[in-house]
N, C-alpha and C positions, 0 to 999 in steps of 0.2 A: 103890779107885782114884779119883782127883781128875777131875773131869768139864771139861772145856775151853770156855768158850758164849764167843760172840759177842753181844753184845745191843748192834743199831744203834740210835742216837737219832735216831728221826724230826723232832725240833727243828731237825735239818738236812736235812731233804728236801724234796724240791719237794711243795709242798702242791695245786700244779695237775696232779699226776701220781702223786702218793701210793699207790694202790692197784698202780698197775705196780710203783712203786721199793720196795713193799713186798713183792710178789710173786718181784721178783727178784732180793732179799737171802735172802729164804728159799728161792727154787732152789739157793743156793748154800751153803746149810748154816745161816745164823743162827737158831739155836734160841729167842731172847728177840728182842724189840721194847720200847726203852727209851722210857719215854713220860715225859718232863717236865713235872712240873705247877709251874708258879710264879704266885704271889698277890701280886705288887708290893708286897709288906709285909715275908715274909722275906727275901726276894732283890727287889731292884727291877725286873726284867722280869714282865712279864705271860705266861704261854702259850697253854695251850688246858686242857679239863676233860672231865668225863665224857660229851659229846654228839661228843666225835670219837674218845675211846676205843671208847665203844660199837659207832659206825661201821667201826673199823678192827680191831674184833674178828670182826667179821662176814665181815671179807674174809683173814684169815689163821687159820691153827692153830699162827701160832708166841706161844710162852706169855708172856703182857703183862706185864714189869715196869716197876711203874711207881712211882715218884719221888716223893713229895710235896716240895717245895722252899717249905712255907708254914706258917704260925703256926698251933698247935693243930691238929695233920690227925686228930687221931681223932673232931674233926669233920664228916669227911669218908669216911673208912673204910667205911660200907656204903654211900654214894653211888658209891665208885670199886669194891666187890665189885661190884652191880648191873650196873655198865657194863660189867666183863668184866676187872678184874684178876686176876692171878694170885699176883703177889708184890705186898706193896706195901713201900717204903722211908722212912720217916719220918726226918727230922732228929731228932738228939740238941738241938741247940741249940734248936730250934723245938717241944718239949714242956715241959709244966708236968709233969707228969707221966707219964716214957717207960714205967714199968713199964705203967701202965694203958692206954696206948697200942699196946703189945705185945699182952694182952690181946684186947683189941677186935679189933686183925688176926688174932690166932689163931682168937677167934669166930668170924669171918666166914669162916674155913676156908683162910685164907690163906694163904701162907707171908712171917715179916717180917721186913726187912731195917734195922739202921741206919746212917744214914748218918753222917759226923765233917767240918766243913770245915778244910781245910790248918792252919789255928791250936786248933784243939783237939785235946787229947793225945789219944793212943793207947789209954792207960789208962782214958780215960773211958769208953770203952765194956767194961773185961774184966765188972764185976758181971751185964752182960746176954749173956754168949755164950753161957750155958745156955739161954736161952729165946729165943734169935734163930736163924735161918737164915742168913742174912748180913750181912754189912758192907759196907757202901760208905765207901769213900776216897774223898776229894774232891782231885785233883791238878793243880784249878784252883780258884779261886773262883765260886761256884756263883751262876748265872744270865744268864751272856750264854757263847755258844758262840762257838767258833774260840781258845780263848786257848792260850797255849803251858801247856803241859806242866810242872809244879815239881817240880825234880830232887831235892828232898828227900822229894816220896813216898814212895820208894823206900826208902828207909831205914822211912817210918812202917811201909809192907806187912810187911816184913822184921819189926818189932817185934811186929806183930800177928799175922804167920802164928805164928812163938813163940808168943806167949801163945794161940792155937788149938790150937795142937798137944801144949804142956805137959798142957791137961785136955781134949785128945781131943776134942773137940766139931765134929760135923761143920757145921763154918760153912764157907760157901765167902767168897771176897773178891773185890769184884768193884770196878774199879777208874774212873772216869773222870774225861775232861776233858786233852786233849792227847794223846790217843794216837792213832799211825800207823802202819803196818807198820815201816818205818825204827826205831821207840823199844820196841814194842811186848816185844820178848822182856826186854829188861830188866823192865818189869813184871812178867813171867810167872815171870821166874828171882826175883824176890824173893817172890812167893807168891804173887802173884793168880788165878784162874783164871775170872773172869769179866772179859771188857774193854765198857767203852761205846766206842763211838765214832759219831760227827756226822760232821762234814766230812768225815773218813777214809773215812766208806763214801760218804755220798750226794754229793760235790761231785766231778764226773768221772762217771766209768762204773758206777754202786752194783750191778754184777755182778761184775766184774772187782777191783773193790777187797774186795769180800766174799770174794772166793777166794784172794785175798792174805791176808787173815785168817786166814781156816779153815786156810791152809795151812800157816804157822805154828802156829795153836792143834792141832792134829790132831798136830801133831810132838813135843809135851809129852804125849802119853797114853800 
């Protein structure tokens, strides 16, 4: 049976109050913490790195995925195990070499995810869904939070839950970038069963909007 998560991106939370709005996304069922890392080179924003994952693995036991959004991340891969990831998500477009990239996350006892942005096909990733655990769709363009939602996701998810389910391969898809309660089931009805969302959880009440979530994803199992 398909597993339903929630995974908030703290890219949108109050970083003067963090360990509450982290505390009480996970009262409320969010089994992942979406941690964004971007290097002003792949994506032109800057984030944060392994000295606030660290910190913030300390104060939760919901399981860290985390994002690399940078040029060459297996670079980085046992710097981000060490701080306390659990998953990590590398770009397809931002590897020289993804198989060897795969790899290295697997070593580190990982579980790893890739990621495709809005203009890269669908197709480019079926050669790796034997030795991936997930996929992430990108259903905005990746590195500045708040942007609306591209209605042609939906169609990508749809293409790729197919090609997961033709050879059986337990990948889950997890989807971000514009999703709200209000859009959210449509995501879930074309395949996805992991959602990010920013703004959605942390801007307002990040309890209340977490149960709006869960309460939806709870209703797909």
């Amino acid at each position: 049976m398909m597993r339903y998560v929630l995974s908030p991106s703290i890219l949108a939370a109050d970083f003067t109050n963090l360990g509450e709005q982290i505390r009480l996304v996970e009262e409320q069922g969010a089994e992942y913490l979406h941690f964004d890392v971007m290097d002003g080179m792949f994506v032109p924003s800057i984030s944060f790195g392994m000295p606030v994952l660290q910190s913030i693995k300390k104060a939760t036991s919901q399981l860290m995925d985390v994002h690399l959004m940078v040029e060459e991340p297996i670079r980085y891969v046992k710097d981000f195990q060490n701080a306390g990831a659990d998953n990590i998500t590398v770009h397809l477009e931002a590897c020289k070499d993804l198989r060897e990239t795969i790899r290295e996350v697997h070593s580190c006892g990982l579980r790893c995810g890739v990621s495709i942005c809005p203009d890269t096909p669908v197709d480019a990733v079926r050669e790796y869904l034997d030795d991936i655990e997930m996929v992430l769709i990108m259903s905005v363009y990746p590195g500045f939070g708040g942007q609306k939602f591209i209605p042609e996701a939906l169609k990508r998810i749809q293409e790729l839950r197919e090609m997961i389910e033709k050879i059986e391969a337990p990948v889950d898809i997890e989807v971000d970038g514009g999703i709200y309660p209000s859009n959210v089931r449509e995501v879930l009805d074309a395949g996805a069963n992991v959602i990010v969302a920013g703004s959605a959880v942390f801007k307002g009440n990040p309890a209340e909007n977490t149960k709006k979530f869960m309460e939806i994803l709870k209703s797909y199992e």
